[in-house]
C-alpha positions in Angstrom: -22.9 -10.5 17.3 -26.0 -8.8 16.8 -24.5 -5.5 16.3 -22.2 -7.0 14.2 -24.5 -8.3 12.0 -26.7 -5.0 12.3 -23.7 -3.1 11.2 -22.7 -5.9 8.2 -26.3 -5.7 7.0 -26.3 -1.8 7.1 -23.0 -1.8 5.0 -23.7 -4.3 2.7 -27.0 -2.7 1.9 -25.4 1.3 1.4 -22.3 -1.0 -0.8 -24.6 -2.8 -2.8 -27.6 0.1 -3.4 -24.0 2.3 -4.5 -23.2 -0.6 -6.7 -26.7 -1.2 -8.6 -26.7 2.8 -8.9 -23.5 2.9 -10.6 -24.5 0.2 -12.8 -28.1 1.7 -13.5 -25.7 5.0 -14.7 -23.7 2.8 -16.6 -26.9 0.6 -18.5 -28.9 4.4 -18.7 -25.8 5.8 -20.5 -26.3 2.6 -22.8 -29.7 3.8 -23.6 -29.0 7.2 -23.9 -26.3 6.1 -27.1 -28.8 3.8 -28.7 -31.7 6.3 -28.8 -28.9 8.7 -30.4 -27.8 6.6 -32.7 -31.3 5.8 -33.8 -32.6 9.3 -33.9 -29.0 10.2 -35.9 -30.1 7.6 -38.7 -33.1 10.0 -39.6 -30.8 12.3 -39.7 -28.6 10.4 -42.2 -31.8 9.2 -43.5 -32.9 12.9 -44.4 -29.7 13.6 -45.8 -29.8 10.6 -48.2 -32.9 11.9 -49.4 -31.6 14.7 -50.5 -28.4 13.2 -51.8 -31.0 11.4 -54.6 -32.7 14.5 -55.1 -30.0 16.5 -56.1 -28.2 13.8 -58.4 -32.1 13.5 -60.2 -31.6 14.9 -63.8 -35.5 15.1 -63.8 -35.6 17.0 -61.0 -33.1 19.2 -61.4 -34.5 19.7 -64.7 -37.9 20.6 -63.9 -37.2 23.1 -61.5 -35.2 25.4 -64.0 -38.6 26.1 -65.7 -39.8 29.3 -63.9 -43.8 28.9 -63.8 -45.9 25.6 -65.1 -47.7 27.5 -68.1 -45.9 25.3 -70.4 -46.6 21.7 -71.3 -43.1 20.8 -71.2 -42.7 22.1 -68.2 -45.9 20.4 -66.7 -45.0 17.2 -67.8 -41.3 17.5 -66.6 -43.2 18.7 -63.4 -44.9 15.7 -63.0 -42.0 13.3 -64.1 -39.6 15.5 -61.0 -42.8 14.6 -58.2 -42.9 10.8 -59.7 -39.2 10.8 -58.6 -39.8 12.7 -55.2 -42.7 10.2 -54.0 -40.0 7.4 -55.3 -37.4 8.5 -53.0 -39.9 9.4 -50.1 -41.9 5.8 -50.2 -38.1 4.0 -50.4 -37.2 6.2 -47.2 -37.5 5.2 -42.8 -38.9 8.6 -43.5 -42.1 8.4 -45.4 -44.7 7.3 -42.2 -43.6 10.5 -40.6 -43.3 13.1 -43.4 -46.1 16.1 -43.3 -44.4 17.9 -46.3 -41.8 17.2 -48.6 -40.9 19.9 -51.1 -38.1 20.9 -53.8 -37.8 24.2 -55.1 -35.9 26.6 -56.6 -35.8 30.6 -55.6 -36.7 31.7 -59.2 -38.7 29.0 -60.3 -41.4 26.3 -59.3 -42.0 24.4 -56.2 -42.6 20.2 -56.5 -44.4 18.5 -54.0 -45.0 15.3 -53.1 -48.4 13.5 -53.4 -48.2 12.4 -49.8 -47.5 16.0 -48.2 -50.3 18.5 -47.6 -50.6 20.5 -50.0 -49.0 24.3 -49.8 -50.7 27.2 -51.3 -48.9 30.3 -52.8 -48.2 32.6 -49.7 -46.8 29.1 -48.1 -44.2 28.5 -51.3 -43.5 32.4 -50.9 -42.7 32.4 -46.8 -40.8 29.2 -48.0 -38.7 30.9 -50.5 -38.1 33.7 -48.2 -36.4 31.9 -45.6 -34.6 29.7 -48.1 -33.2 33.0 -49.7 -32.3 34.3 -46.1 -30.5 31.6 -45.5 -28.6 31.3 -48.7 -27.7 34.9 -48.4 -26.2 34.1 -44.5 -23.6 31.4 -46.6 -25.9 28.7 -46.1 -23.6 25.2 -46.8 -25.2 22.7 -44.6 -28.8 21.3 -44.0 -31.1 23.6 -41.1 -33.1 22.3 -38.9 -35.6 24.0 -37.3 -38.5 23.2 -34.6 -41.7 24.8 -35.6 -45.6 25.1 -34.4 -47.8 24.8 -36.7 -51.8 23.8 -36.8 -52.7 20.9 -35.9 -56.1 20.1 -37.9 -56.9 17.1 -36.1 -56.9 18.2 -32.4 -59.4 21.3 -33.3 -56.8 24.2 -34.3 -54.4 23.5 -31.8 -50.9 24.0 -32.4 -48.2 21.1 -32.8 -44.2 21.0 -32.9 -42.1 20.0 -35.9 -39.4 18.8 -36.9 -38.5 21.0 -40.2 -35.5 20.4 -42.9 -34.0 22.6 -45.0 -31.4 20.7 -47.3 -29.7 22.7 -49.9 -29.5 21.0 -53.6 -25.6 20.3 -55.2 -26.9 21.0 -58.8 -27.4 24.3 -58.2 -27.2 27.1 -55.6 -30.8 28.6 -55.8 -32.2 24.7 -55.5 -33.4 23.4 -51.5 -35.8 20.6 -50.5 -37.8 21.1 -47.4 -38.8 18.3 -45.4 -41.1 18.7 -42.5 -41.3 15.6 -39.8 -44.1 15.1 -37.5 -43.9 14.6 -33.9 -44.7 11.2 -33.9 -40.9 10.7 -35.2 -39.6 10.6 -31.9 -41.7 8.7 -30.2 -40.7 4.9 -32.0 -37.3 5.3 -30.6 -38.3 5.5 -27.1 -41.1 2.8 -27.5 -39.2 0.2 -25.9 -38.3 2.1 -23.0 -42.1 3.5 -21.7 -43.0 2.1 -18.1 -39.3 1.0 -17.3 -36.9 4.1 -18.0 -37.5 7.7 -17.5 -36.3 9.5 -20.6 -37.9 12.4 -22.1 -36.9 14.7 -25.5 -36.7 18.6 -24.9 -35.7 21.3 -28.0 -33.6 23.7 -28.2 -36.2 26.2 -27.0 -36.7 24.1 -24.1 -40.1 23.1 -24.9 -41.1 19.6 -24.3 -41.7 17.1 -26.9 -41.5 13.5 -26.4 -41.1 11.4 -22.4 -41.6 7.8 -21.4 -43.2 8.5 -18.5 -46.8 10.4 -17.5 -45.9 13.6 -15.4 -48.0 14.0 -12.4 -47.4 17.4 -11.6 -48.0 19.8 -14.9 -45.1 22.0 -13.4 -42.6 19.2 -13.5 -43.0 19.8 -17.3 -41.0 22.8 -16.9 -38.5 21.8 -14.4 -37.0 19.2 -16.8 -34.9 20.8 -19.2 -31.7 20.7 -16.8 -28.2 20.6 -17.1 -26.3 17.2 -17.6 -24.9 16.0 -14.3 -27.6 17.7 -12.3 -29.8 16.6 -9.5 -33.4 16.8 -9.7 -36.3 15.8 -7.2 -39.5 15.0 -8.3 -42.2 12.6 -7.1 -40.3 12.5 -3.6 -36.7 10.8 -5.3 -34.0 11.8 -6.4 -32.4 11.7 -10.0 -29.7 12.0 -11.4 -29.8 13.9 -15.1 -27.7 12.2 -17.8 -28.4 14.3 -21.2 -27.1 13.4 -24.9 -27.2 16.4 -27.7 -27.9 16.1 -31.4 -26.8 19.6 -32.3 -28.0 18.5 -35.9 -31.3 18.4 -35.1 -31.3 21.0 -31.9 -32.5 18.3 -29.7 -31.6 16.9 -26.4 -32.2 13.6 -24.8 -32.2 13.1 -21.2 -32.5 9.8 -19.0 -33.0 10.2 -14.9 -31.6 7.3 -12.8 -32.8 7.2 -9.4 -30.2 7.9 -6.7 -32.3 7.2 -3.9 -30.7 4.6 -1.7 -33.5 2.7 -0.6 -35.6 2.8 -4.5 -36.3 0.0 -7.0 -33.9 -2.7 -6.6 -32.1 -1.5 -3.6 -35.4 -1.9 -1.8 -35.8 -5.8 -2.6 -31.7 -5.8 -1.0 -32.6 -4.2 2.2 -35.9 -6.3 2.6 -33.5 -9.3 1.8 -30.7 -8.2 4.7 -33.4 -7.3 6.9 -34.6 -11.0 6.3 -31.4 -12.2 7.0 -30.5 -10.0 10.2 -34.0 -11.3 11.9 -32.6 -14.4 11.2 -29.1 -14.4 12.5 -30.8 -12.9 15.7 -32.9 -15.3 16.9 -30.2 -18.1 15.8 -27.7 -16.2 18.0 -29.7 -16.0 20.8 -30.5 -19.6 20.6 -26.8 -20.4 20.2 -26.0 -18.0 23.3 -28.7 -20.0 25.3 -27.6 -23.2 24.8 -23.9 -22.0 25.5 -24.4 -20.2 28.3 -26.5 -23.0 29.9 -23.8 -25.5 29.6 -20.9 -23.2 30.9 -22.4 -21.5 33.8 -21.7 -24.8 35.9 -18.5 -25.1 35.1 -17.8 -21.4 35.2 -19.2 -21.6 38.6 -17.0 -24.2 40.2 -13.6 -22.7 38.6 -14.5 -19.1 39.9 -15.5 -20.6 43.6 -11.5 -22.2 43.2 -9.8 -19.2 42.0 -11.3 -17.2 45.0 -10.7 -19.7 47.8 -7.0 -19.4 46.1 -7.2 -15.8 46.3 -8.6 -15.6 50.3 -7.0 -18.5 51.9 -4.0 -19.1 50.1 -4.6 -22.6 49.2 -3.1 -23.6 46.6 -3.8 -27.5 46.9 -5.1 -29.5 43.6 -9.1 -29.5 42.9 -10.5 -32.6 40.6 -14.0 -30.6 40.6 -12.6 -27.5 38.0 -11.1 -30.4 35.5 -13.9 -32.6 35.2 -15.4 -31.0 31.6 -13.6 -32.1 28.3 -14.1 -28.9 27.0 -12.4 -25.2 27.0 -13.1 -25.1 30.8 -11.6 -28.2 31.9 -8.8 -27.1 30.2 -8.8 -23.7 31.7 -8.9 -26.1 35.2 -6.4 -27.8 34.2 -3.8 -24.7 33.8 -5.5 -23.1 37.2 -3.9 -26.5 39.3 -0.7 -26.7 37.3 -0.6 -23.0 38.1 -1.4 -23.2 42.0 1.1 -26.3 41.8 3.6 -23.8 40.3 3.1 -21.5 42.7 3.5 -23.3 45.8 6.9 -24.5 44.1 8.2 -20.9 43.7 7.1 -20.4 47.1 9.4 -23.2 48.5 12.0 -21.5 46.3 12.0 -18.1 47.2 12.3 -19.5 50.4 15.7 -21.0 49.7 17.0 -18.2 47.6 16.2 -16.2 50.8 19.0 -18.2 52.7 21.7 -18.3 50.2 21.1 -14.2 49.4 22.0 -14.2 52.8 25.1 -16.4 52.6 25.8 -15.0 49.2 25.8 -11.5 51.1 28.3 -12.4 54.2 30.0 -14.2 51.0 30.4 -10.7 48.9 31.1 -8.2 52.2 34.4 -10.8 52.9 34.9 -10.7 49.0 35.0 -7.1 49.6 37.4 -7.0 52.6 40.1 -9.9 51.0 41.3 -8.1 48.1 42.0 -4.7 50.3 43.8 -6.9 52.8 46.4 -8.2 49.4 46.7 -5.0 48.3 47.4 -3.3 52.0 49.6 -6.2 52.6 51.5 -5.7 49.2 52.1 -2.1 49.7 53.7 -2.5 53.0 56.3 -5.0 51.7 56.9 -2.8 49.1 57.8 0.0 51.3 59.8 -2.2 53.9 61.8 -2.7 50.7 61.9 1.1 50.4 63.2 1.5 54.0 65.9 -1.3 53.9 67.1 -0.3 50.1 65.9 -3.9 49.1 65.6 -2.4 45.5 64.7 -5.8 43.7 61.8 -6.5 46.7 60.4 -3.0 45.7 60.2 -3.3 42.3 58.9 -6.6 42.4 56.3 -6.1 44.5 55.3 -2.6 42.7 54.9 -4.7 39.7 52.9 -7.7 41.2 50.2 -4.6 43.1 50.2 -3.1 39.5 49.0 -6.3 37.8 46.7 -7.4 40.5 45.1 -4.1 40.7 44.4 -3.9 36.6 43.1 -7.9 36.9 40.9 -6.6 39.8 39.3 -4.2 37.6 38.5 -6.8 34.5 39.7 -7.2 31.0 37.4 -6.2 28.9 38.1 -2.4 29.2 40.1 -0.5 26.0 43.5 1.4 27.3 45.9 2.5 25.0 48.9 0.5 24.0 51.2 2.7 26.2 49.6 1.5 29.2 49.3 -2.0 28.0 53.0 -2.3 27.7 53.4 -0.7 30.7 51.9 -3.9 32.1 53.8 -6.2 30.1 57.0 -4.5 31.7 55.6 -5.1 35.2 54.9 -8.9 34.2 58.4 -9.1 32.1 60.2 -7.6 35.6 58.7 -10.3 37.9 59.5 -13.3 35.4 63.2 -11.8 34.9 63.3 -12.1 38.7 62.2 -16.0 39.1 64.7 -16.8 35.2 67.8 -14.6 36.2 69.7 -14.2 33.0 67.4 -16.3 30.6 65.8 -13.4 28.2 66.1 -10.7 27.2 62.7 -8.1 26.4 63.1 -5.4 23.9 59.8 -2.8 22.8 60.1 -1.5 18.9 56.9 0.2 19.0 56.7 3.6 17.3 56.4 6.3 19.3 53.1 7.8 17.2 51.4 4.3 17.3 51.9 4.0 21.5 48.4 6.2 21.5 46.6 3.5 20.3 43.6 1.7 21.1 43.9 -2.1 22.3 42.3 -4.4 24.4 43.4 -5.0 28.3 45.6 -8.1 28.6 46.3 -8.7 25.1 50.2 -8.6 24.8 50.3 -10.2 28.6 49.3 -13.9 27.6 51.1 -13.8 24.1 54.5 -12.8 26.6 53.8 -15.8 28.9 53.3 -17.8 26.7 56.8 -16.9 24.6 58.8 -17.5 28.3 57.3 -20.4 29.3 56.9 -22.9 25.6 59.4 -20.9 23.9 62.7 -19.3 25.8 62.5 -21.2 28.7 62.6 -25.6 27.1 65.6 -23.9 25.2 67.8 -23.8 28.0 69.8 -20.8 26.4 69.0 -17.3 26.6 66.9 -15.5 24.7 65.1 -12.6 23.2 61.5 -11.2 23.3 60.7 -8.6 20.9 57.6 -6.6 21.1 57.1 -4.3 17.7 54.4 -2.4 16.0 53.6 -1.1 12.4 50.4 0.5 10.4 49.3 -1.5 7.5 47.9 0.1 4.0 44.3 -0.4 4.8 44.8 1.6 8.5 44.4 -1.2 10.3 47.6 -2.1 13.5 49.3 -5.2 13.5 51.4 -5.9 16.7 54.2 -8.6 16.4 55.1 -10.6 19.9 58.5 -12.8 18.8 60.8 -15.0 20.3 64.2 -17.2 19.4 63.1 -20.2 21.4 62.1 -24.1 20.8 59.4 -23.0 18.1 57.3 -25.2 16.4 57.3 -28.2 13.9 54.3 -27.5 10.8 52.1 -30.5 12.6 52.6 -28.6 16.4 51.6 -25.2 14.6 48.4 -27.0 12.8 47.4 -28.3 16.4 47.6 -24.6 17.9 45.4 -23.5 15.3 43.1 -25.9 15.8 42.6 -25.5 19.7 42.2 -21.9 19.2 38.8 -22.5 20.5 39.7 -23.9 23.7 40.1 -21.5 26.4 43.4 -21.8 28.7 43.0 -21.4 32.4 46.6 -21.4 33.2 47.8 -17.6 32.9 48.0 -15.1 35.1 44.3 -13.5 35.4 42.9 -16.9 33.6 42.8 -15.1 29.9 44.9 -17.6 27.4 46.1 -16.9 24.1 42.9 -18.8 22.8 40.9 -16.3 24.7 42.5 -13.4 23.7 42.0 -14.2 20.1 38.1 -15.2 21.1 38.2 -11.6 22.5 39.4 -9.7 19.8 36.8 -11.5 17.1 34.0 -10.8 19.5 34.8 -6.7 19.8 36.5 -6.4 16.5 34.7 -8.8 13.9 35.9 -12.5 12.8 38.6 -10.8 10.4 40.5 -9.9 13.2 42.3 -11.6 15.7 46.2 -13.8 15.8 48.1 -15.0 13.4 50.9 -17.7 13.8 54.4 -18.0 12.2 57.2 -20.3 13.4 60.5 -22.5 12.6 61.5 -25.7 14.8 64.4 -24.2 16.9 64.1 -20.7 15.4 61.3 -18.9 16.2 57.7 -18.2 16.9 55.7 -15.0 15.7 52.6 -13.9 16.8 51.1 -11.5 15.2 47.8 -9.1 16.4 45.7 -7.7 13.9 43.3 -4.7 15.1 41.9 -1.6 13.5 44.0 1.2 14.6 41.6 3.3 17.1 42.9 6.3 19.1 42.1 5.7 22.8 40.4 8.0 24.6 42.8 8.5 27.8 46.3 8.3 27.0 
């Protein structure tokens, strides 16, 4: 039970820490969509800005003047960056922007009031890369991740996030937008201290994670494939990344495949509560039950061995005295000795009568050779004297009683059975001289046959004796045999004797199931057609036809088999 519950414990654990890992992949895969989704909207929301830019007529118009040295084209300057910081303070946008700029390659450059300002070799490098760009059939928005300064960390550098959107009004027009850092961090606010997700670019570097890194080096071990395994901080993760090709940045989540980590830890501490447990109340449990069967244990094992040395196999009260599983095993162990001195007594008697049975089957064994020994010598006393009828007869009665000797449930052909029939025809003709006559119509192709032993033999008897013979004038016996459609044989045993009235024929039907002693080798007609239903199936068997002082047909129905020995 203990290992039992060791082994349950152990399995449950490894099933359940499987489980919550699977689910963890499943809720982390959750989180990667949503921080997608929300980083895709400043995607969308970039775009939008630049949708209103381009459809501005006052933007579009300013930036076909090619310099500012006009007062028109000052004052439709400043109209175009009223516009820009309208758009920019309406977008999710606006907390995060460092520059936002519309321009066209041949003429000014707008700003917005909120962006650091750009000074003249800026707007040219600008213009450069816009033109390089355009020349390279620029037709959607680039995004780009760039260092630049960072004035408020002493001249050290910082990534961004920069946009390059071209304007529909015309082909030389683009607005640049330029996203700080700080961009990606909202996002993945609500998941610092509880998930580990961190934000690399497409040049592998870095930017944004929810968790602090205690070895510098991991820094550069993160940016790993998705599906990967990566160790750090002695567990095991498993990598599940998320692209935004738009904005050539990947985000990656680690769930923690360590079997025994986080919540699988609480479940082993719970099993391992509950396997202490189970212990000591099992071995409680085994204490109490042991000390209340050892007695009776005791007494029923001190029984079975006096049984087993001293053959003593008398009834004990002490082994049946406990209403429980014991007293019951008692119980069986007398009934059992009980039982066994019975069968002793038994075998003790079937000694005797094997014995008797044995003297019984050796003179069994000598009467039979004795008739037949017997037989044969009349038989050939008959041959010495020319007592022709004697020697025939007595051939015929040695040639039944050998066949009934040798039982009736072997398979001859139908030559040989009416070879039989003869021999029992020629002793009847003997005892009712000039009373019947017997005639065979069986074809001469059908006499290889398969049929039962003793079939035609009671069906003939049974045509002498309640047919011919109550007639009182002689008669006829006609054996023949046909093949029907379906290959089966049917055998036709017919007589012109007393026959049968409807209500005699009914009652033969009827008592087909009652077995007639009185023939030769104690097989009736009602056995015969028992016989045939048991070898050949219930479709088979007799079938009776007759007219009061006309006839009565028999007929046998039995697939037509070709015998083995002919």
């Amino acid at each position: 039970m203990v290992l039992f519950t060791l082994a349950s414990s152990i399995l449950i654990s490894v099933l359940l820490g499987k489980r919550l890992s699977d689910r963890a992949l499943q809720l982390n895969e959750q989180y990667l969509a949503t921080i997608v989704n929300q980083l895709q909207d400043y995607v969308d929301a970039a775009g939008n800005l630049a949708a209103f830019c381009s459809s501005d007529p006052e933007i579009s118009h300013a930036l076909y003047y090619p310099d500012l040295n006009s007062l028109s084209a000052r004052r439709m300057a400043l109209k175009a960056q009223d516009a820009l910081n309208g758009y920019l303070s309406a977008s999710t946008l606006s907390l995060y922007t460092s520059r936002l700029v519309v321009f066209s390659l041949d003429g000014i450059a707008i700003t917005s009031t909120a962006s650091l300002g750009h000074n003249a070799a800026e707007i040219a490098l600008l213009k450069e890369y816009a033109r390089i760009q355009s020349e390279n059939g620029m037709r959607a928005p680039v995004y780009g991740w760039h260092s630049v300064p960072d004035l408020s960390a002493d001249a050290s550098e910082k990534t961004v996030l920069t946009c390059l959107y071209p304007l529909s009004f015309s082909s030389t027009s683009f607005l640049y937008l330029e996203l700080q850092p700080a961009l990606l961090s909202l996002p993945l606010s609500p998941y610092r201290g509880l998930q580990k997700i961190y934000l690399f670019n497409d040049q592998g570097k870095l930017l944004e994670t929810t968790f602090s890194l205690s070895d510098p080096d991991d820094a550069k071990r993160l940016p790993v494939p998705d599906g990967s395994t990566l160790r750090m901080d002695g567990h095991s993760y498993r990598v599940s990344e998320r692209q935004i090709d738009s904005l050539k940045l990947s985000v990656c989540i680690l769930t923690d495949t360590t079997l025994y980590a986080g919540d699988n830890r609480y479940i082993l501490y719970l099993l391992a509560s509950i396997l202490l447990t189970a212990i000591a109340a099992e071995l409680i449990v085994t204490r109490l039950i042991t000390s209340r069967l050892t007695r009776p244990i005791q007494v029923l094992t001190s029984h079975i061995r006096k049984i087993t040395e001293t053959n003593d196999f008398s009834y004990s009260p002490d082994i049946v005295s406990t209403p429980d599983e014991i007293g019951t095993i008692g119980q069986a162990v007398n009934h059992m000795a009980l039982h066994i001195q019975e069968l002793l007594t038994q075998m003790e008697q079937m000694y005797e009568q094997r014995k008797n049975i044995e003297i019984s089957l050796l003179q069994s064994r000598i009467n039979p050779h004795f008739l037949y020994n017997t037989l044969d010598s009349i038989r050939w006393m008959a041959v010495i004297q020319k007592s022709r009828n004697i020697e025939q007869i007595t051939r015929a009665l040695e040639n039944l009683l050998r066949n009934v000797a040798k039982g009736t449930d072997d398979k001859i052909s139908l030559r040989q059975e009416l070879a039989l029939v003869e021999d029992y025809v020629h002793i009847q003709k003997v005892r009712y001289v000039e009373v019947f006559d017997y005639l065979c119509q069986v074809p001469e192709e059908l006499l290889s046959c398969s049929i039962v032993k003793f079939t035609l033999q009671p069906i003939v008897e049974n045509a002498i004796f309640h047919g011919v013979e109550p007639k009182g004038e002689f008669g006829e016996i006609r054996i023949s045999a046909r093949s029907g459609s379906d290959g089966d044989l049917f055998l036709t045993v017919e007589d012109n004797g007393v026959g049968m009235t409807p209500e005699e024929l009914q009652k033969l039907k009827d008592n087909l199931q009652n077995p007639n002693k009185n023939s030769l080798n104690g097989m009736g007609v009602a056995n015969v057609d028992a016989r045939l239903k048991l070898i050949y199936g219930p479709s088979y068997g007799l079938l009776y036809e007759s007219a009061p002082g006309e006839y009565t047909r028999v007929t046998i129905h039995i697939p037509r088999e070709e015998a083995e020995h002919v």
